[in-house]
C-alpha positions in Angstrom: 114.3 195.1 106.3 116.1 193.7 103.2 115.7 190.0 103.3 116.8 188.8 99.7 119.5 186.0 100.2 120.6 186.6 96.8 121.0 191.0 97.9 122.4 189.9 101.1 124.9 187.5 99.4 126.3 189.4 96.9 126.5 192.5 99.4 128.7 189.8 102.0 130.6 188.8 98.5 131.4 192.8 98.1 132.7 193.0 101.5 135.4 190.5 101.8 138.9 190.3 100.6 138.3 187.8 98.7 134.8 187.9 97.0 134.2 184.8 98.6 131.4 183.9 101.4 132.8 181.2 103.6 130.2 180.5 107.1 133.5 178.3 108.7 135.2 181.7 108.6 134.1 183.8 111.6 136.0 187.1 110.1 133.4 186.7 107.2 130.4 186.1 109.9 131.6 189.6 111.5 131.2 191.2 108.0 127.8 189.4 107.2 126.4 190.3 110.9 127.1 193.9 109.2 125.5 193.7 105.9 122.2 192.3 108.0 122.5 195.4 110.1 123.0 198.0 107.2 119.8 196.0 105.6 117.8 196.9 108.8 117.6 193.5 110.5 117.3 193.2 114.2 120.3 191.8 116.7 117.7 188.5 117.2 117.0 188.2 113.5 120.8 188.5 112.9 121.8 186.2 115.6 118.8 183.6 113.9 120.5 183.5 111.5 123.7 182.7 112.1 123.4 180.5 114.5 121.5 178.7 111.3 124.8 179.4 109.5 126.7 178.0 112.2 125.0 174.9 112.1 126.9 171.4 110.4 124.8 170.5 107.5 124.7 166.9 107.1 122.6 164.5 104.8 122.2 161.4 104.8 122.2 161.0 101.1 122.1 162.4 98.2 117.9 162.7 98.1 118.3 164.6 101.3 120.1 166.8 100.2 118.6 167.4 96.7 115.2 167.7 98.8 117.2 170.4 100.7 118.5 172.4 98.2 115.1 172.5 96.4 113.8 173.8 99.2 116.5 176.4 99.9 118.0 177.2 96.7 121.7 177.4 97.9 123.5 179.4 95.0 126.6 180.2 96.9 129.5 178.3 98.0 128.3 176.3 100.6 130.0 173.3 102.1 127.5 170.6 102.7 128.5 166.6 103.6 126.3 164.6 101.7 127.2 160.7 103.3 130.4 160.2 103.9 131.9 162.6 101.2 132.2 166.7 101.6 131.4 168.8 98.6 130.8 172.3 97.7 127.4 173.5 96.4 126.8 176.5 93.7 130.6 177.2 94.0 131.5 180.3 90.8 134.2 177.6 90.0 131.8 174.9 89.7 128.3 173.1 91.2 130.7 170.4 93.1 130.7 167.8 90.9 133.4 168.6 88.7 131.5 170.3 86.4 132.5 174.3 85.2 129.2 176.8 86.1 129.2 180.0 84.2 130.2 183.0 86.4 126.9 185.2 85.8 124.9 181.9 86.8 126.7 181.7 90.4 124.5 184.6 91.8 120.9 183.8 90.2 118.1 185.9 91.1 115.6 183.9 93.3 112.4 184.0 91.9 110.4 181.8 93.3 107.9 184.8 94.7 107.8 186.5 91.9 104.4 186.2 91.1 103.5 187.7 94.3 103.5 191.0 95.7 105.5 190.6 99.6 105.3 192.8 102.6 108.2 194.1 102.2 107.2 195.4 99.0 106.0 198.7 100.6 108.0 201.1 97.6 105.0 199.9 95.3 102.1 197.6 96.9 100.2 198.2 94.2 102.2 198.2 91.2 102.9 195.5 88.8 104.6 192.2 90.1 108.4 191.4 89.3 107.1 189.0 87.2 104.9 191.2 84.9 108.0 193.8 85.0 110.5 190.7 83.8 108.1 188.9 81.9 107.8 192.6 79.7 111.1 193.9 79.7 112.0 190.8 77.7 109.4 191.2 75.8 111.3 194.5 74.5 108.9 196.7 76.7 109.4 199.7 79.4 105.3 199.6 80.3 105.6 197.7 83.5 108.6 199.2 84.8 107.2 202.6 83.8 104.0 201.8 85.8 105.9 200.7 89.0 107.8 203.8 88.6 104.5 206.0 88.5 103.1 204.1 91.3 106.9 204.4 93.5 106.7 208.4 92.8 102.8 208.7 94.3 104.3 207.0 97.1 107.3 209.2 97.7 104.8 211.9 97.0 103.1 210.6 100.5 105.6 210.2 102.6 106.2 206.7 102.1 110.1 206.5 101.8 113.3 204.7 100.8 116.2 204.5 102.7 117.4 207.8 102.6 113.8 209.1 104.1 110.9 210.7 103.3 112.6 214.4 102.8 115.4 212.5 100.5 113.3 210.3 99.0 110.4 212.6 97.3 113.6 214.9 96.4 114.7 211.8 94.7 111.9 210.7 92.9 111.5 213.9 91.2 114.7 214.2 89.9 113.6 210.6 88.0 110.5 212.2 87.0 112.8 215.0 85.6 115.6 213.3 84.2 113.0 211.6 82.1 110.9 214.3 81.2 111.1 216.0 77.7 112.1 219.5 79.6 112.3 221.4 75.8 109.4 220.4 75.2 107.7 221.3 78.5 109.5 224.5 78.6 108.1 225.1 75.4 104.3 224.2 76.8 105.4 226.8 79.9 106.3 229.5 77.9 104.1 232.0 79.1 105.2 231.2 82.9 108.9 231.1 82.3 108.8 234.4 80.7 107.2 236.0 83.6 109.2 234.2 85.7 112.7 235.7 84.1 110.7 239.3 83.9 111.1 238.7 88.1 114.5 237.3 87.8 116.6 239.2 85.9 117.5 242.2 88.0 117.6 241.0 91.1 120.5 239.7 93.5 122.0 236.4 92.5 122.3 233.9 95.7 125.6 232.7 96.2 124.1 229.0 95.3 123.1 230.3 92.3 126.4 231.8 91.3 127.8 228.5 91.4 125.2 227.0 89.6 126.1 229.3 86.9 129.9 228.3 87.1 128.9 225.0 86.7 127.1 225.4 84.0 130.2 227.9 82.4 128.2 231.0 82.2 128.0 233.8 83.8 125.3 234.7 86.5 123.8 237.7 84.6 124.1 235.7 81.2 120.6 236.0 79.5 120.8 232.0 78.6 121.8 231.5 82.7 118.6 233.6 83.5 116.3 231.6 81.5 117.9 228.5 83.0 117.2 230.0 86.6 113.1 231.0 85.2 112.8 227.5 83.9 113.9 225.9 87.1 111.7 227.9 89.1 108.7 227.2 87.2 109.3 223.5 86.8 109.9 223.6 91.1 107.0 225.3 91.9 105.0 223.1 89.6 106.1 219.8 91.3 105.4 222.0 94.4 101.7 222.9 93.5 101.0 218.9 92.9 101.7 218.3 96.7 100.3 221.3 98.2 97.1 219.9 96.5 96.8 216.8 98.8 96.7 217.6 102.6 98.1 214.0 103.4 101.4 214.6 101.1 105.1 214.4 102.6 104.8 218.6 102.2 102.9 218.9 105.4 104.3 215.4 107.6 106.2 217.3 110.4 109.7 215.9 112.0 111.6 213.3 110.1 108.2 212.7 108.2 108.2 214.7 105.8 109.1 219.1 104.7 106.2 219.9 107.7 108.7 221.9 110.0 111.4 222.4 107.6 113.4 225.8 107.7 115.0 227.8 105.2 117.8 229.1 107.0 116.6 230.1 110.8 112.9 230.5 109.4 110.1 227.6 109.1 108.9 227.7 105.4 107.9 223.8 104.4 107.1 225.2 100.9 110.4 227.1 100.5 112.5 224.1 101.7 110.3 221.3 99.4 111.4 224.3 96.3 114.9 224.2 97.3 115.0 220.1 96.7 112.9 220.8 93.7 115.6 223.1 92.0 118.3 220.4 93.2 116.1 217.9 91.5 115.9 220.1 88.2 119.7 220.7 88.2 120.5 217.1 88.4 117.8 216.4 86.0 119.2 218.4 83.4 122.7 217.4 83.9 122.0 214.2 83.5 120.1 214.4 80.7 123.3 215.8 79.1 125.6 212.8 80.4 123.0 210.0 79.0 123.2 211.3 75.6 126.6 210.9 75.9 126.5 207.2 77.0 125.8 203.9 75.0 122.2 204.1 76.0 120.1 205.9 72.6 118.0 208.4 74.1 116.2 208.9 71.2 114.4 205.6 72.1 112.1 205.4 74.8 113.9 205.1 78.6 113.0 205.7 81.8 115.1 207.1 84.7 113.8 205.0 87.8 114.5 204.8 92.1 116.3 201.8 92.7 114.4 199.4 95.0 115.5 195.4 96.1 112.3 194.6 94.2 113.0 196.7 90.8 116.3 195.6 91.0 115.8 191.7 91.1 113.6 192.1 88.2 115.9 194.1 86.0 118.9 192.0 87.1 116.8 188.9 86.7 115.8 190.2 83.2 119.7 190.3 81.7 120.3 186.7 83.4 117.7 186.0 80.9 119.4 187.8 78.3 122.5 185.9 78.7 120.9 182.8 78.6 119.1 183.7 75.3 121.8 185.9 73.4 121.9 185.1 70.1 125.1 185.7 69.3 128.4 185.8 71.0 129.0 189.3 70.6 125.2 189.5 72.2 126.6 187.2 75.0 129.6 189.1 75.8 127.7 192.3 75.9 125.3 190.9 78.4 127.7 189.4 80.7 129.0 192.9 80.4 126.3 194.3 81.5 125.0 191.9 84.1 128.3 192.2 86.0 128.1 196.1 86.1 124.3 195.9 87.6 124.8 193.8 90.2 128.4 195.6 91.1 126.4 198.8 91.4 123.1 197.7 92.6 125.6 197.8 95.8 125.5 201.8 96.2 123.4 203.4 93.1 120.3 205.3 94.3 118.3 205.4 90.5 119.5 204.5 87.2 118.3 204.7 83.5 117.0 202.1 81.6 116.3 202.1 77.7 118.5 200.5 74.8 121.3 201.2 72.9 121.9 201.9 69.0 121.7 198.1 68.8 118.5 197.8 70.5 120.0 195.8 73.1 119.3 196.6 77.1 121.2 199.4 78.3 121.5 200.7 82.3 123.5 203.2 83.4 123.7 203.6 87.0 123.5 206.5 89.2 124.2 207.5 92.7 122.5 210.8 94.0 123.4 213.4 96.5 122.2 216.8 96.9 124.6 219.0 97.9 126.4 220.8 95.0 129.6 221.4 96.4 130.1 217.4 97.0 129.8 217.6 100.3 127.0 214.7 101.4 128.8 211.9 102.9 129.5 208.9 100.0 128.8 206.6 102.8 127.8 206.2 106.2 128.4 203.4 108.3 128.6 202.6 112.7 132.3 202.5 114.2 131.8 199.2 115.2 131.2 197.7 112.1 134.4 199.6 110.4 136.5 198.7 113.1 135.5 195.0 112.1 135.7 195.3 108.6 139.3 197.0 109.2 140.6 193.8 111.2 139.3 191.7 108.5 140.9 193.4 105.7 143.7 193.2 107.3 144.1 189.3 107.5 146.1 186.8 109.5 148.8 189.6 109.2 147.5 192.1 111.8 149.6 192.7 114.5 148.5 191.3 117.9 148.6 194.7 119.5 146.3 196.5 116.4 144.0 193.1 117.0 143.4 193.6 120.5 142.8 197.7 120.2 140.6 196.9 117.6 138.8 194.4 119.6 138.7 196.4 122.8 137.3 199.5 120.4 134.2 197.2 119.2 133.4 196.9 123.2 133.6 200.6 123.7 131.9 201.5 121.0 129.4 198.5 121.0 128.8 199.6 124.7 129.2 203.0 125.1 125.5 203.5 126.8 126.2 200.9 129.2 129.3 201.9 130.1 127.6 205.0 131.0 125.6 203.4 133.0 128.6 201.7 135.2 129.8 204.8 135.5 126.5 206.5 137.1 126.4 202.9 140.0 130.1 204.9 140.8 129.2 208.6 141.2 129.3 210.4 144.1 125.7 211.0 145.4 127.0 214.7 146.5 125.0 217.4 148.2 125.6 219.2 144.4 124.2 216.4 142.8 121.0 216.4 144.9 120.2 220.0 144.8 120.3 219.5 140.7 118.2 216.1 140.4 115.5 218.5 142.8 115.4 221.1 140.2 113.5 221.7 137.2 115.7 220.7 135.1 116.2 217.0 136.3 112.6 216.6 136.9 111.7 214.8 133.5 114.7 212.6 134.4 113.7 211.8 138.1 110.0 211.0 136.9 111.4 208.5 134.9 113.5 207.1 137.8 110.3 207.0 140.3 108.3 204.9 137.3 110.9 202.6 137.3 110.9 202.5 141.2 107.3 201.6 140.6 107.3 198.7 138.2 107.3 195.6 140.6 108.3 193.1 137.5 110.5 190.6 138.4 114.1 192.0 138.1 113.1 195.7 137.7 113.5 198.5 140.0 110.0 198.6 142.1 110.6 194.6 142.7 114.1 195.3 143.7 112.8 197.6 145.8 110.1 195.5 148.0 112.3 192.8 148.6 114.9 194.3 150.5 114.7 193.9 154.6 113.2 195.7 155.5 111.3 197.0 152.2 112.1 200.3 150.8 109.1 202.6 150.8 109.7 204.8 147.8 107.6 207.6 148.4 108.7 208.3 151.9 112.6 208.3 150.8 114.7 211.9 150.8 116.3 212.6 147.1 119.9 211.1 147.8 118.6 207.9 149.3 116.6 207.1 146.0 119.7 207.9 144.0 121.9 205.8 146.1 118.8 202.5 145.7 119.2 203.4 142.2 123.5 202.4 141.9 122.7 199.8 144.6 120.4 198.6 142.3 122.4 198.9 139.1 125.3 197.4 141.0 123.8 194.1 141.4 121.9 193.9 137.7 125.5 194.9 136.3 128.2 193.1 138.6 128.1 189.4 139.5 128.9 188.4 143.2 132.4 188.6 143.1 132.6 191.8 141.1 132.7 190.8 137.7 131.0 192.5 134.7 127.6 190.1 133.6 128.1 192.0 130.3 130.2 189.9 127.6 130.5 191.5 124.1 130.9 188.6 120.9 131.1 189.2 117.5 127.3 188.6 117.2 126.5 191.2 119.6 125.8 191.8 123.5 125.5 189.0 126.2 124.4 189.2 129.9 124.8 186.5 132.7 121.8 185.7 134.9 122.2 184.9 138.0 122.0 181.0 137.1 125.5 181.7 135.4 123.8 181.4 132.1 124.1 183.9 129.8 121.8 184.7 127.1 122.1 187.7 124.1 120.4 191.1 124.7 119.6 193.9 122.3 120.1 196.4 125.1 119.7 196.8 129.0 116.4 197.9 129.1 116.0 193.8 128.8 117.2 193.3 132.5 115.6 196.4 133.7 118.3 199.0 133.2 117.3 201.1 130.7 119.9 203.7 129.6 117.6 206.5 130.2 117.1 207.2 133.7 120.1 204.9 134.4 122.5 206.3 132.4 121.1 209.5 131.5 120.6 211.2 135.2 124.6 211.7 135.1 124.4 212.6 131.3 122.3 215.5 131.9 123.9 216.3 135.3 127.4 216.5 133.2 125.3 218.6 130.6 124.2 220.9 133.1 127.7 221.5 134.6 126.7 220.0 137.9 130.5 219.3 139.2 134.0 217.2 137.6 132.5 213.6 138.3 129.6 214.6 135.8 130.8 216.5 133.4 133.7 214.0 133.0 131.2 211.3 132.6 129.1 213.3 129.8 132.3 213.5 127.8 133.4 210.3 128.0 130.5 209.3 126.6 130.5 212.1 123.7 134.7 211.5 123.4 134.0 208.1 123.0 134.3 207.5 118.9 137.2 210.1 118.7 139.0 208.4 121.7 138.5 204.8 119.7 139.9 206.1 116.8 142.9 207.5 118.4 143.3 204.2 120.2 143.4 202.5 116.6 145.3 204.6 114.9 148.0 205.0 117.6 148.4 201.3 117.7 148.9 201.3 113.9 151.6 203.4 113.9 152.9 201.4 117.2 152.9 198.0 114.9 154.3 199.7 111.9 157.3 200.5 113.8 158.9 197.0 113.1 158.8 198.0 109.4 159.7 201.6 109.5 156.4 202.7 108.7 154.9 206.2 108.8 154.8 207.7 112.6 153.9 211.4 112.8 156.5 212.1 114.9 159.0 209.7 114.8 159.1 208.8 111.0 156.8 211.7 109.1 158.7 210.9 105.3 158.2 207.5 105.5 155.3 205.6 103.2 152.6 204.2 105.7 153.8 200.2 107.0 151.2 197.3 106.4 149.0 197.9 109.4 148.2 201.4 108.6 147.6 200.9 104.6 145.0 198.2 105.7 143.1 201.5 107.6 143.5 203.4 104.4 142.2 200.7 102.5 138.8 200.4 104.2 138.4 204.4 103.6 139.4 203.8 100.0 136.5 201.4 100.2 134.0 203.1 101.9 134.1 205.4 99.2 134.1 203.3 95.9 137.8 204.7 95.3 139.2 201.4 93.9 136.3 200.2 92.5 136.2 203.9 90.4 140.1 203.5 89.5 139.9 199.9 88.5 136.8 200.6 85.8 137.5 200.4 82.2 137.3 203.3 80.2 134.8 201.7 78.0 132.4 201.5 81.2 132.9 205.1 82.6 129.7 205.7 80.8 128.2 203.2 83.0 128.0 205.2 86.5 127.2 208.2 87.1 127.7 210.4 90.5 125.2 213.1 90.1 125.8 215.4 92.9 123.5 218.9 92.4 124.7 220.3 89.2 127.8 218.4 89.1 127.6 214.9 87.3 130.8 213.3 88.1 131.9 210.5 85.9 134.5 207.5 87.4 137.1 208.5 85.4 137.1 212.1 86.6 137.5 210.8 90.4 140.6 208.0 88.8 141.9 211.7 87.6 141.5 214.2 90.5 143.0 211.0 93.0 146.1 210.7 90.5 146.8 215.1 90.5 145.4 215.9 94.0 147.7 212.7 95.5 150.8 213.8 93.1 151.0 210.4 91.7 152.9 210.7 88.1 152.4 207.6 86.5 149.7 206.4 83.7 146.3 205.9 85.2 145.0 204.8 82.0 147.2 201.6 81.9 146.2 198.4 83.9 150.0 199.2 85.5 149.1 202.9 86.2 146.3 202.1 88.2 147.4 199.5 90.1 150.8 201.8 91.1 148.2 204.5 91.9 146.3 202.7 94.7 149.3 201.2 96.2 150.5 205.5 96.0 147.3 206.0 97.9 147.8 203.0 100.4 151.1 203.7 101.0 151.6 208.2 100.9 148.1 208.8 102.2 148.2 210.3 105.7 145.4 209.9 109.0 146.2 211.4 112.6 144.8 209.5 115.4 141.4 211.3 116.7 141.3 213.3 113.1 138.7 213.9 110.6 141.2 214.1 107.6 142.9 211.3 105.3 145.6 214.1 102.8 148.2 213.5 101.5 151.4 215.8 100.3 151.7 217.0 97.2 154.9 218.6 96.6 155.1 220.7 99.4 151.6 221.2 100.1 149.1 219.4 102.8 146.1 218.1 100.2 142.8 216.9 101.7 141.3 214.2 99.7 139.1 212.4 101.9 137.2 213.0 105.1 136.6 210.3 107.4 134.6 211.4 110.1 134.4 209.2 113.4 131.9 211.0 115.5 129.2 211.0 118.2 125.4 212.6 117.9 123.3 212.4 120.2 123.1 209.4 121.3 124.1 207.7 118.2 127.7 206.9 116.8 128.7 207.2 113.3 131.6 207.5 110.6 131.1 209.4 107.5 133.3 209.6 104.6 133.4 212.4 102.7 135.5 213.8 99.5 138.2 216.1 101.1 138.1 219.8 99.8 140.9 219.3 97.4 139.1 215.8 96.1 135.7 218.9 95.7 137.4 221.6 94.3 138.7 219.0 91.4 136.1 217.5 90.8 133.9 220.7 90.3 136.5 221.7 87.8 135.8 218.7 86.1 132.4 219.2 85.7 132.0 222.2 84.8 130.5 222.3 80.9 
């Protein structure tokens, strides 16, 4: 769990329309609630703390509140009343008192801990504190960060993971260790081995992943310099694979989502074939990489380090060019760190690793990067839960959103937020038929009916067994015929679920899910297995009954649960196009030429976002050096994406002017197409159906997600792009 205030903030900053924070605003609580979420915080930690956001602040006086904010450190804007006068606190535009702050001063790093190593600090316990890394990068050093990188890639090496996973994360780290190794030189210390290695090569089969590699890389796959490529990479992989194979605690032999332990290649378990095939991803983007630094501001003659971004590395390097600002020693020094600090913390947002070393100038130089592993572009750019798009949707769409689109949008949060225990309604209603009891005898339902007789045994107060003994006369468990135990069970859902007169207990809010007790009070809940109704066997005994093709009731119930993302979405979309109408906006049917009205460009616009599209378009040509998209092979600059949205859109004007850019994302708000319940946002482009983006509202398992992905015709560019 990321708990950073000064992460947090400038991810809630990110997020709203107006890059400003504001805890009056409930819109912008909806969207902070999210970034908690995303950062791994509980519903009760969220809820903590925004019932402490919620709360007036009020001081007596000035001392109280300068005892306060010492205590605190509140950087943001932050209304506060301080006597009898209001005043904003750590506002961009000022510190409240009339007085200008500098912009790259607003968001300070908080380092008040940064002497200390925090539990949270799992990426490297035992690496060097932020304060040794800060205190020697400005010191004109890369020994502390490159120790905290050594210890980060032991760690990955055991399993110990960032986001992205253990699997993800080792593939990660050793595409750092790669993209900072000297690989001429180590090829020239292999020799021996990568000769052999292209002895084996050369006149076999190509794979077809390989064939594209050597596209990529603008040779052909038989091409002597493309075969030593392929012995080098092989070498290099099986060499990172030796390392782990040598330690029987490494992430190579963690099974499940621990580590490569059961891992297939194709239908057949091979852990050391599947830890190779990241390897050779890793070497790939190593070596493409390699190529695009030498091409940036950063002097890769001079020593630099390719690194995993972690909240702790980060708040040291981006606490290291606050200092720089502060100490510049000339205004061209100033400017160039302001520069540099603003790019850093925009990209912090979303980059996976970045490079760190000096340019010509000696000055501190990062560029950015943001890692995938699939070489034909097709990992998702970002992944997020339908409820909180559906939220950030309504908020980007302001005041202005039609009352209709509102209310969709609101009833879609519930469905979504709720789909479980809406399941769970549905099973108090179905049919205890002669059908459904044959099944739940069966094999197959007896995992799910043992679950059902523990419950019936657990005499807490409000669960089933307790239910149970207090009804007259008591109900003896173990003496009752299948269907009566089914029907206890919806009696006894009935009355956790349904008040006296009928009425759901269940209230969503914008801070999550709320039940009413019997006492009419109702307090929050993270799910219903807090009042004794756990989703599995509660929910789940139709599921599998539905699954298992038991009769209509069932079945139907199992698909409204699976239908219920793509339903949402159709719900929201159809309501767009309902709204635009007033405007003559875009309607499949009705009005298929026309550009898309205000309700539906605010849908495209959170899509645009999810993927970094504006902020990609908007970036200065001078800066397209400073982020790179390394995706397999393929290392995709921002430019190239401002250029494949311009031809794959048809938009015809000047994406290199201020103008151009600006006309191009109103060409995307406006000419970019969705259909309700559909995976594609395309566009057409003179005659011809274009995908450019993917946005994927979908159910698995038990979980909900949307995706968004480049569209084939966004891949196929972009590929062309990068090819050398």
């Amino acid at each position: 769990m990321i708990k950073d205030l000064n992460q947090i903030l400038i991810e809630w900053s990110y997020r709203t329309s107006d890059g400003k924070p504001d805890v009056k605003n409930s819109s912008k609580l909806i969207l902070l609630e999210g970034v908690l979420s995303d950062f791994g915080w509980s519903r009760e930690a969220r809820a903590e703390l925004l019932n402490t956001l919620m709360v007036e602040i009020d001081f007596k006086n000035q001392a109280a509140f300068d005892a306060y904010n010492k205590k605190h450190k509140m950087r943001k804007a932050t209304k506060v009343t301080i006597g009898d006068e209001e005043t904003t606190v750590g506002d961009a535009e000022g510190d409240g008192k009339g007085e200008p702050k500098d912009d790259t001063q607003s968001q300070e790093i908080d380092r008040s801990k940064f002497d200390k190593k925090q539990k949270i600090h799992k990426d490297a316990p035992n690496g060097p504190t932020q304060k040794e890394i800060l205190d020697d990068l400005n010191e004109g050093n890369l020994d502390k960060l490159n120790d905290y990188q050594d210890e980060v890639e032991k760690n990955r090496e055991k399993g110990i993971a960032g986001m992205g996973g253990p699997v993800a994360s080792e593939g990660e780290s050793k595409y750092c260790k790669g993209a900072s190794q000297d690989l001429d030189a180590w090829a020239d210390d292999n020799k021996e081995k990568i000769d052999e290695k292209e002895d084996e090569i050369k006149d076999r089969k190509k794979t077809a992943d390989e064939k594209r590699t050597a596209r990529q890389l603008g040779l052909k796959d038989d091409d002597t310099e493309f075969i030593r490529y392929l012995a080098e990479r092989e070498v290099w992989a099986e060499e990172q694979l030796a390392t782990v194979k040598e330690d029987k605690e490494s992430v190579l032999y963690k099974k499940g989502k621990a580590g490569f332990g059961d891992a297939k290649v194709g239908k057949v378990k091979d852990s050391e074939g599947a830890y190779k095939a990241w390897m050779r991803v890793a070497f790939d983007g190593a070596k493409t990489t390699q190529v695009a630094l030498k091409d940036s501001d950063l002097d890769t003659t001079k020593e630099h380090r390719v690194v995993q971004s972690t909240p702790e590395l980060d708040d040291s390097v981006e606490a290291h060019l606050e200092d720089k600002v502060k100490n510049a020693k000339s205004g061209e020094d100033k400017k160039y760190y302001k520069r540099q600090l603003k790019l850093f913390r925009k990209f912090r947002k979303y980059h996976d690793t970045f490079a760190i070393g000096v340019d010509k100038d000696g000055r501190t130089c990062i560029v950015s990067i943001s890692n995938k592993k699939d070489d034909q572009l097709r990992d998702p750019q970002n992944n997020t839960t339908p409820a909180q798009r559906l939220r950030i949707m309504k908020e980007q769409m302001g005041e202005g959103i039609a009352e209709n689109v509102s209310k969709v949008i609101d009833e879609g949060v519930e469905k979504v937020s709720n789909a479980q225990a809406n399941t769970v309604k549905k099973q108090t209603e179905m049919e205890i038929t002669d059908e459904v009891v044959e099944a739940c005898e069966g094999g197959r339902m007896s995992k799910y009916m043992s679950d059902l007789d523990s419950k019936a045994s657990d005499k807490r107060t409000g669960r089933f067994g307790d239910y149970l003994s207090k009804q007259e006369p008591p109900k003896d468990w173990s003496k009752m015929p299948t269907k009566q135990k089914l029907e206890a069970m919806k009696e006894f859902s009935k009355q956790k679920l349904f008040d006296g007169d009928g009425n759901s207990r269940l209230e969503e809010r914008e801070d999550g899910t709320y039940y009413k007790g019997d006492d009419g009070e109702y307090k929050k809940i993270k799910n219903l297995g807090q009042i004794g109704l756990p989703y599995e066997p509660f929910g789940k005994i139709s599921i599998k009954l539905g699954e298992y093709g038991v009769n209509e009731e069932t079945m139907g119930i199992k698909q409204a649960e699976k239908n219920i993302v793509t339903d949402t979405h159709t719900e929201v979309v159809g309501s767009l196009f309902e709204a635009d109408a007033d405007s003559d906006g875009y309607d499949p049917d009705e009005r298929p030429d026309a550009d898309n009205g205000p309700n539906t460009q605010g849908y495209i616009e959170g899509v645009l976002g999810s993927l970094h599209i504006n902020s990609y378009i908007d970036l200065d040509d001078d800066d397209d050096d400073k982020m790179l998209i390394q995706m397999g092979i393929n290392g995709v600059k921002p430019s190239m994406i401002r250029q494949c949205t311009a031809e794959q859109s048809g938009f015809k004007g000047d994406v290199n002017t201020p103008d151009g850019r600006e006309g191009l994302k109103e060409h995307l708000r406006k000419r970019c197409r969705v259909t309700p319940g559909g995976e594609k946002v395309s566009i057409v482009n003179e005659g011809k159906e274009v995908e450019l983006f993917t946005d994927q509202w979908r159910t698995a398992g038990s979980a909900q997600k949307v995706a968004s992905y480049f569209g084939k015709g966004m891949r196929e560019c972009l590929q062309g792009k990068t090819v050398k």
